[in-house]
N, C-alpha and C positions, 0 to 999 in steps of 0.2 A: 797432347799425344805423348804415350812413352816413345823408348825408344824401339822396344821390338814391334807399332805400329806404323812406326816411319819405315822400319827394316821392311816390313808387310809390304808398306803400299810402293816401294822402291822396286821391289821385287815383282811384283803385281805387273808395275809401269814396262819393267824391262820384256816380260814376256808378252804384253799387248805388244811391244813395239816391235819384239823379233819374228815374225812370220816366217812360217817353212818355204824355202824355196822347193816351188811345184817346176818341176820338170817333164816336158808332157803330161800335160795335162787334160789334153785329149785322150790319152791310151789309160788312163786310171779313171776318167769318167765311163770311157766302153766299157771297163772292165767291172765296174759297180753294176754297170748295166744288165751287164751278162748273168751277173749273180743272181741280181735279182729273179730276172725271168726265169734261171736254170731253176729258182725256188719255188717260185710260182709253180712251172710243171710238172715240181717232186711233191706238189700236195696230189695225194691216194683219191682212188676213187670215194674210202667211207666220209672222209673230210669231208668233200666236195657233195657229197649227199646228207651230211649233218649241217652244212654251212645251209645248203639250200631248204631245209627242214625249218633251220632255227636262227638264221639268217635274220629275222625278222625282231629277234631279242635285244638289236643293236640298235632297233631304234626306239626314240624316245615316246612318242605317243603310242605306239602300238604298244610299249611295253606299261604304260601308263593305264592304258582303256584296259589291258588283259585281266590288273591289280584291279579297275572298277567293275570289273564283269566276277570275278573272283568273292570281291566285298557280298556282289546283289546276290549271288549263290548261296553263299554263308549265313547273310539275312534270312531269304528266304528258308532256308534251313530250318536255322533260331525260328524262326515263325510257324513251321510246320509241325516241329518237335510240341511247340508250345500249343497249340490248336489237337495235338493227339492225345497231352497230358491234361489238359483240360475235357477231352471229351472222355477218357478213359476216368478222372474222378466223376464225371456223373452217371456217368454207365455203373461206375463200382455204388452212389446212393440207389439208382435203383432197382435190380432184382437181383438175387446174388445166385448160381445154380450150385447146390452141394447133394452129390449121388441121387443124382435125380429127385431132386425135392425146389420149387421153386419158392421162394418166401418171400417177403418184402424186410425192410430193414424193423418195420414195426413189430415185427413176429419171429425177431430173433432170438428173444428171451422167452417165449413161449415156449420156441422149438428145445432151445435148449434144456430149460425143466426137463420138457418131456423125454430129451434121450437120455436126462440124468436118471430117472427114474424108470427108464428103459434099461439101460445101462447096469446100474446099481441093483435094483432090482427091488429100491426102498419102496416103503409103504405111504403110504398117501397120509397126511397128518390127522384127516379129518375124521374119514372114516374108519380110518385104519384096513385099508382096503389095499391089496397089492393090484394093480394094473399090468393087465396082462399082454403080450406082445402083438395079440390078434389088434384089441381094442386101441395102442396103439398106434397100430398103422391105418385101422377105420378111420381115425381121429386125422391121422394127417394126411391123408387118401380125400378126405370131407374138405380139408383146408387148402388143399391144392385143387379140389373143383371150386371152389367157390370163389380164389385167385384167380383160376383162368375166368370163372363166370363175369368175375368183377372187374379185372384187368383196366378196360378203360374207364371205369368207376375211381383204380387208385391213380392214373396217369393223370386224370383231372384236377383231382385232389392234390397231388401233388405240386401240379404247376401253375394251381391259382392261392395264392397265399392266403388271401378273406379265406375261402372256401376249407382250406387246412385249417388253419384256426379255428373256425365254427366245430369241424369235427372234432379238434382234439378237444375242445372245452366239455363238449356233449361227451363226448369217452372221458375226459377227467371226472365230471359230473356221475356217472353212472358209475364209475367205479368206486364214487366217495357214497353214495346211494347201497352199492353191494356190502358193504362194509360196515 
């Protein structure tokens, strides 16, 4: 030990050993007494209505179950969010509505051609034939009955995979056949 730890614990020693002389010590205990309670009855009425509110923050399990009750919300949440996102991509695979025209995702490129050539006002390669605005809306008037006619023809199609497959082979086939 140096010496300013001897000086420390000297110093230390003498003030454990000197106690204050209490002098009634009855009249300074009342008087703590007083205080206290005078404190007590200067808490306000909002105090006393936020204490009885939230009073309950002070303890330890209830503050513990609120944190697990909190988690199972936030779960549930996450899990809702995810069950919405998942049902809006399959709603977006299958029918998409634009200015009242219903199409499937398979006749997106069809449609498109056609308002390029609607649009544009180009001529057909083959013929050399311009297409005119009557013929079409025939054309796509004919393809949105035939969607509605078929509807659950393409809902089947769609949600049996053999059955997909079989079609598109037969449509690959036919269009290497047109060509």
């Amino acid at each position: 030990m140096t010496d300013e730890d001897k000086k420390y614990e000297q110093v230390l020693k003498m003030l454990r050993n000197s106690k204050p002389i209490l002098t009634e010590s009855d009249i300074v205990t009342e008087k703590i007494m007083r205080q206290l309670q005078e404190e007590k009855s200067k808490i306000s009425i909002p105090e006393l209505i936020f204490e009885y509110l939230f009073g309950w923050a002070y303890i330890g399990w209830v503050r513990r179950s609120m944190i697990a009750v909190v988690v199972v919300i936030v779960v549930l949440f996450g899990y809702q969010q995810a069950l919405i996102l998942r049902r809006i991509n399959e709603l977006s695979g299958q029918r998409i509505q634009h200015s009242s025209l219903i199409m499937t995702n398979m006749q997106d490129e069809l449609l498109n051609k056609i308002q390029e050539y609607r649009v544009t006002g180009w001529k057909l390669p083959d013929g050399g034939k311009s297409v005119s605005e009557k013929e079409i809306n025939e054309l796509i008037n004919s393809l949105n009955k035939l969607q509605v006619k078929y509807k659950d023809l393409f809902y089947l199609i769609e949600n049996d995979p053999r059955l997909k497959k079989y079609v598109e082979t037969r449509m690959n086939e036919s269009n290497k056949t047109k060509h």
